[in-house]
C-alpha positions, 0 to 999 in steps of 0.5 A: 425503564427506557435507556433515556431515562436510566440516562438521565438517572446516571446524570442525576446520580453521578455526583455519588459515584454510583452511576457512569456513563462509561457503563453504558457507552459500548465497550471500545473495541481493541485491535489485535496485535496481529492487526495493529496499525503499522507505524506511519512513515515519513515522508523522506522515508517514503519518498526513498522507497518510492524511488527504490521501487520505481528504479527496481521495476524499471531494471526488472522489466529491460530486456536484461533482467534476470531473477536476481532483479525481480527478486531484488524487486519483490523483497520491498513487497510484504508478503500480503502484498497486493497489486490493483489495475482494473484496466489489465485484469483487476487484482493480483497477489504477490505470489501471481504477479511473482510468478508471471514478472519471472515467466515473462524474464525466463522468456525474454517477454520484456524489450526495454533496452531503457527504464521504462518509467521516469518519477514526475511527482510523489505526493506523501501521506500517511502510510501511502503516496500518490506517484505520477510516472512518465512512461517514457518505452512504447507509447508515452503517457504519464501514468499515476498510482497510488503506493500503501505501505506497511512496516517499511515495505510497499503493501499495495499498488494501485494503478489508475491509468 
């Protein structure tokens, strides 16, 4: 018997209860709990920890850092954290990017005596924003990224500049 027909057998017979279409459709699939989807913030909740981040990179990256800001910093990452910019290298993990953001304070590579970026706009959404920032160190230019949250921390940071 084709699946059309046993279909239409079900139609026909369902007015007895002996036959359901739940039984044919594919089982809905289930998230893991390790897997569920994190609960969407607000948008105020958003735009404050856009704001902390930004403030946080900005004194991370003077020429006065210490590892006291870069791990001020890196606790608003998760721990699978994630930062993307196809331009400088591609994708680097929380661990990396840990690592070279303290190699570069140990060894005075910053040489910001002022913030580097000034937020312009931040547009929420569900779990994630886009952020327009104006680099106002080295050569100006408005640079945009797109923040991904999880649980109340960032998870990834994508740059399209």
């Amino acid at each position: 018997m084709k699946l059309n027909q046993i279909i239409l057998m079900c139609f026909a017979i369902s007015g007895l209860g002996l036959c359901s279409l739940q039984l044919m459709a594919a089982e809905p699939k289930t998230v893991a709990a390790s897997q569920a989807q994190p609960q969407p913030m607000a948008a105020p909740e958003i735009l404050a920890l856009v704001h902390q981040i930004n403030q946080l990179q900005n004194k991370a990256m003077l020429t006065t850092s210490v590892k006291a800001d870069v791990d001020a910093l890196f606790a608003l990452y998760s721990a699978d954290f994630e930062y993307v910019h196809e331009k400088y290298g591609g994708s680097y993990s929380r661990d990396l990017l840990y690592r070279n953001t303290l190699k570069a304070v140990e060894t005075k590579r910053f040489k910001d005596s002022v913030p580097r970026y000034q937020i312009e706009a931040v547009l929420p959404g569900l779990n994630a924003a886009a952020v327009r920032r104006y680099q106002q160190t080295g050569t100006p230019a408005y640079h945009l990224a797109v923040f991904e949250f999880a649980d109340g921390k960032v998870r990834r940071i994508v740059e399209y500049w």
